[in-house]
C-alpha positions in Angstrom: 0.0 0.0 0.0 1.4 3.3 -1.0 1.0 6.1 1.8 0.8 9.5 1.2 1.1 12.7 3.1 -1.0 15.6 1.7 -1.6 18.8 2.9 -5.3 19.7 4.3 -7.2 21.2 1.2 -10.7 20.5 -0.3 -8.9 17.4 -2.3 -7.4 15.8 0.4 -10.3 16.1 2.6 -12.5 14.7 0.0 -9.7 11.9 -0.7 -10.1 11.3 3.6 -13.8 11.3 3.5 -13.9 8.9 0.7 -11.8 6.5 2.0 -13.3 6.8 6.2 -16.6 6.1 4.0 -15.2 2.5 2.3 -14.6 1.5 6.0 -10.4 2.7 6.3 -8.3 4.7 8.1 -6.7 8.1 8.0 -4.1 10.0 10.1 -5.1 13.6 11.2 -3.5 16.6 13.2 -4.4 17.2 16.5 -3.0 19.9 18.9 -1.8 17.0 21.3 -0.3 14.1 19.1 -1.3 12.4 15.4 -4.7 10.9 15.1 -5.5 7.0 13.6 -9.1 8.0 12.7 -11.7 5.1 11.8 -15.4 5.6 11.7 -16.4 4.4 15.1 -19.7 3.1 14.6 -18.3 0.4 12.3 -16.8 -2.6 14.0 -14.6 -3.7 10.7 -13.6 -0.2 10.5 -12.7 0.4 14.5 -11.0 -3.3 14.4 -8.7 -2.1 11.7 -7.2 0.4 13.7 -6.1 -2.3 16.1 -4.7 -3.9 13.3 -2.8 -0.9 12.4 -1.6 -0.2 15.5 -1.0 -3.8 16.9 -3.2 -2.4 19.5 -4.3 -4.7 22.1 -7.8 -5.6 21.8 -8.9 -4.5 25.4 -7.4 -0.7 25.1 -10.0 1.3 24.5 -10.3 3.9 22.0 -11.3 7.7 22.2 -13.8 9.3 19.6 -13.0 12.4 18.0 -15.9 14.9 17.2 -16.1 18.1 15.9 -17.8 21.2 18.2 -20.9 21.4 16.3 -21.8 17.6 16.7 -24.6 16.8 18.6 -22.8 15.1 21.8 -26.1 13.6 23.1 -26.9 11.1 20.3 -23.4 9.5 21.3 -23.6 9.8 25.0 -25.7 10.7 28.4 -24.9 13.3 29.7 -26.4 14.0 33.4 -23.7 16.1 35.3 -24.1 19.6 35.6 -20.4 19.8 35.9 -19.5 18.2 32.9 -20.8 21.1 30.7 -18.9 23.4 33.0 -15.8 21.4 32.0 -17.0 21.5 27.9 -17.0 25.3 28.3 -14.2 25.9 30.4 -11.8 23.7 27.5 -13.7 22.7 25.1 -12.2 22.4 22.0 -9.3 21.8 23.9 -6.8 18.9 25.1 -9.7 17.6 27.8 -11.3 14.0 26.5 -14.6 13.1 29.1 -15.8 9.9 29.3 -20.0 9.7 29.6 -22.5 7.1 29.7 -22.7 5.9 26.3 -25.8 5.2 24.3 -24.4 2.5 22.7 -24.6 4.3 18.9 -21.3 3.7 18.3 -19.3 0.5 17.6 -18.7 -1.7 21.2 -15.2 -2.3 19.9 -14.5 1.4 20.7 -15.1 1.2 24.3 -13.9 -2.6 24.8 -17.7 -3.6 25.6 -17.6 -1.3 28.3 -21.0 1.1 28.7 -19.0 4.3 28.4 -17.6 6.5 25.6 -14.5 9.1 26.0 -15.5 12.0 23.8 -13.0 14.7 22.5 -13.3 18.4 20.5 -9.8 18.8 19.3 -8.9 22.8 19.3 -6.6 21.9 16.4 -7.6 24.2 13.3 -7.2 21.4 10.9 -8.8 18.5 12.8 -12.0 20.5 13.3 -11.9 21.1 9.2 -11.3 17.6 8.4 -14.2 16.6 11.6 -16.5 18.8 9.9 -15.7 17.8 6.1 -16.4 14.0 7.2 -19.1 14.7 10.3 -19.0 11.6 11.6 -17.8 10.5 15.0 -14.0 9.2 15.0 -12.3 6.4 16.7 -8.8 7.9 16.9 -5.8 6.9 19.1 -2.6 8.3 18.2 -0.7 7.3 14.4 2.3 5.1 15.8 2.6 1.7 16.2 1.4 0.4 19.5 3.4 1.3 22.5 6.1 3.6 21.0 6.3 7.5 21.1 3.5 9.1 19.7 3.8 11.3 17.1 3.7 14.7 16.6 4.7 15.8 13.0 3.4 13.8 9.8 6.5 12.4 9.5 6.7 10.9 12.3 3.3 8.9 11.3 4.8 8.3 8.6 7.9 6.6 9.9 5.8 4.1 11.9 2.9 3.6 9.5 3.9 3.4 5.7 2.8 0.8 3.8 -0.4 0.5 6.3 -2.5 3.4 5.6 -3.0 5.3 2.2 -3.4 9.0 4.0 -1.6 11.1 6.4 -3.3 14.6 6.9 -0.8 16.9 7.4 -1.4 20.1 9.8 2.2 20.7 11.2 3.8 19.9 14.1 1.6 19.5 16.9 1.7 22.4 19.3 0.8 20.3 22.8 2.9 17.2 22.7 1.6 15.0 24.8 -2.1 13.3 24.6 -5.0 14.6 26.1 -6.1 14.4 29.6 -8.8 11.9 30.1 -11.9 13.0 32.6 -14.6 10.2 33.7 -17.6 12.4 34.2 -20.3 9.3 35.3 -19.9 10.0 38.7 -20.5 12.9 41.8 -17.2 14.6 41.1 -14.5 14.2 37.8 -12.0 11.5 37.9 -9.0 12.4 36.0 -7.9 8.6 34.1 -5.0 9.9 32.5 -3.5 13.4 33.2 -2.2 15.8 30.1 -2.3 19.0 29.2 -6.0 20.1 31.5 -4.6 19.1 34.7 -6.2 18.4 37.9 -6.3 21.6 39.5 -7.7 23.0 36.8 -10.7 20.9 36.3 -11.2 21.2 39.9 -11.4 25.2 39.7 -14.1 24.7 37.3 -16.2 21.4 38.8 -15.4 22.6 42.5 -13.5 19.2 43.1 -11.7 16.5 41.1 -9.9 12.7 42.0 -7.1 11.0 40.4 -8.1 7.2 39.5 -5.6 4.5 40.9 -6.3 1.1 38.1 -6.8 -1.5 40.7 -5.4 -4.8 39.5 -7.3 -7.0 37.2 -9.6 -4.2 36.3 -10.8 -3.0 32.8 -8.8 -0.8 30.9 -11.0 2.5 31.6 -9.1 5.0 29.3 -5.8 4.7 26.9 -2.5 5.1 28.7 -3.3 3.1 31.7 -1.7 0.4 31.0 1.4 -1.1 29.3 4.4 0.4 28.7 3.8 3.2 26.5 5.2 6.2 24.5 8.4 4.3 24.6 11.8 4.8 22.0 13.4 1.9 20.2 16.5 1.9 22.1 17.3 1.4 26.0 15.4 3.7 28.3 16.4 4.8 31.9 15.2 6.8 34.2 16.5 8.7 37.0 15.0 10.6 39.8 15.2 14.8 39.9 18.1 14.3 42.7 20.4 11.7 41.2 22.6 14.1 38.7 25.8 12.5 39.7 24.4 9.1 39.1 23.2 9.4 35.8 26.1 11.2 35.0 28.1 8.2 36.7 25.8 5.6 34.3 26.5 8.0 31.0 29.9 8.5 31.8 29.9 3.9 32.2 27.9 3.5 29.3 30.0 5.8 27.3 33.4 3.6 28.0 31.3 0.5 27.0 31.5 2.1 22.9 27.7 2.5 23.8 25.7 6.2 22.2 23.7 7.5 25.2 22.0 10.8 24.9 20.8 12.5 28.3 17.1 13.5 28.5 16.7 16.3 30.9 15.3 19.7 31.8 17.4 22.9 31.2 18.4 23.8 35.1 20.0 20.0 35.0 21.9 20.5 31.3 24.6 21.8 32.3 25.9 18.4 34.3 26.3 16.4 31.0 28.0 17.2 28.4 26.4 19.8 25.7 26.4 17.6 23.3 24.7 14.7 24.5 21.5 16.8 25.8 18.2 16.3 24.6 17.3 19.7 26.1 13.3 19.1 27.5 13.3 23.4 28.1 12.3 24.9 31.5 8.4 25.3 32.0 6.0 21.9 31.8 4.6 23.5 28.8 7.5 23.4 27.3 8.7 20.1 28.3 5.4 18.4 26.9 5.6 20.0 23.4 9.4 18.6 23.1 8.9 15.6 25.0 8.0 13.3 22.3 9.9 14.7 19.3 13.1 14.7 21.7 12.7 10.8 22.6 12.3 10.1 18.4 15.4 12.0 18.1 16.8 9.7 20.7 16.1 6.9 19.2 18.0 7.6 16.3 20.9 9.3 17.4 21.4 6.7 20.7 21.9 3.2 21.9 20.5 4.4 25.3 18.7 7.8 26.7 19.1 8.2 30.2 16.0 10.3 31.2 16.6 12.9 34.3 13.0 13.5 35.8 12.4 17.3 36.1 11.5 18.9 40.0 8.5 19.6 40.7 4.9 18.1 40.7 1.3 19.0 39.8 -0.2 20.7 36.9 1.0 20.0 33.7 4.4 18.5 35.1 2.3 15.5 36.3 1.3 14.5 32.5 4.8 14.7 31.4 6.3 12.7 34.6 3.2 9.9 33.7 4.7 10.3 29.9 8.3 9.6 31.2 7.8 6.8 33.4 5.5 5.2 30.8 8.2 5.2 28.0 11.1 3.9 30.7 8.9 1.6 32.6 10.6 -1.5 34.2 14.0 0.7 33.6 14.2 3.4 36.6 16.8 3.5 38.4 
């Protein structure tokens, strides 16, 4: 199969809608990471995304939607909070996860009897949503558990030769996926932190909980589970206080003939050599626009990246620590 990238026009969009139609799959921008959309009230067309991907089968799947769709033929929605939340950052980085109404193929939610719902903010995915109008299954464009893309490119380098069409809308301006909100209940329950963080969901709902995945239960939202997000080559990871031992481990892995690269914030840059930085910036912001791009470029530069986790906690910063410690997991040191 020959993939192509193309640029968002009226051709390209038709080309997209043509082939969503005949039961396929596209990539899209978002302002978070690259989109695998399929239309997800077709179980052949939601199952080939798994294929894709090499998803596994009990992951579920987020649908993609553009602002003008009509959210209750896809979902219940009975908490006065929730359209707080829609207003406060929607279209935004923020996926919720309703009640479904069972519209949409059950291979999207796993056979579970709830749908995560997200408005992208991303000028072209809300032109491509609207072209189509037709609700989305769309994890991110990579192949199943390594770092998510966020250029076309990058979908391209995992997925050529499996999809025909790459949407191309430019780097993506977030980095890391969205934050995932479970709105069913009393108060939000954050499922996987991003870019809308906790505190500032709770501002808006007056109070919001972090899940903890208790073992043996369903997948309730991407990201939970399995390593994810994680580089080719060797990962390790090192806490915000252990400078001199990851320096110690570069410094070891270097005399072994091994290429190791150093992951870190800005403030901790200047203990490794200048060369062998991936340099993550100083604000979270910053640090989860460059998070993803920076591990691909590790990838191909290094044998090993030893990751440095920045200081700090909360906000933003806790969706690009949960990033981290997916793509290293089983490697921290």
């Amino acid at each position: 199969m020959e993939t192509r990238i193309e640029k968002i026009t009226e051709s390209s969009l038709a080309e997209a809608q043509r082939i969503l139609r005949g039961g396929g799959v596209v990539a899209f921008p978002t302002e978070t990471v690259y989109g695998l959309a399929a239309d997800a009230r077709r179980d052949d067309a939601v199952r080939l995304i798994y294929a894709v991907k090499g998803r596994p089968s009990d992951n579920p799947l987020i649908v993609h939607v553009h602002r003008d769709f009509d959210l209750s033929s896809l979902v219940i929605d009975d908490m006065p909070y929730a359209k707080k939340l829609r207003d406060a950052f929607l279209p935004g980085p923020l996926t919720l996860v309703y009640k479904s109404r069972g519209t949409v193929s059950s291979v999207v939610s796993c056979g579970l009897d709830t749908l995560a719902v997200r408005v992208p903010s991303h000028e072209g995915a809300q032109a491509f949503l609207k072209y189509v109008d037709m609700p989305l299954a769309a994890p991110s464009a990579n192949l199943s558990k390594h770092v998510s893309p966020v250029s076309a490119e990058h979908v391209y380098a995992d997925l050529h030769g499996r999809i025909p069409l790459i949407l191309d809308g430019g780097e993506c301006s977030g980095g890391i996926e969205s934050t995932v909100c479970d709105v069913t209940g009393p108060i939000p329950v954050v499922l996987r932190e991003g870019l809308v963080s906790r505190e500032m969901i709770a501002s808006v709902a007056g109070d919001c909980a972090c899940y903890i995945p208790k073992e043996g239960e369903p997948v309730r939202s991407p990201g939970m589970k399995y390593k994810h997000y994680a580089p080719v080559c060797r990962t390790v990871l090192f806490a915000p206080e252990e400078r001199r031992e990851a320096l110690a481990y570069f410094m070891a892995c270097s005399a072994k003939g091994e290429r190791a690269l150093v992951l870190c914030e800005n403030d901790a840059a200047e203990s490794f050599p200048a060369d062998k930085v991936l340099d993550m910036g100083r604000t979270p912001e910053e640090m989860a626009a460059r998070l993803y791009a920076l591990l691909r470029e590790g990838e191909r530069r290094a044998d090993v990246i030893i990751a440095l986790k920045p200081r700090g906690s909360g906000g933003v910063l806790s969706g690009v620590l949960n990033r981290l410690c997916k793509a290293c997991a089983g490697e921290e040191k």
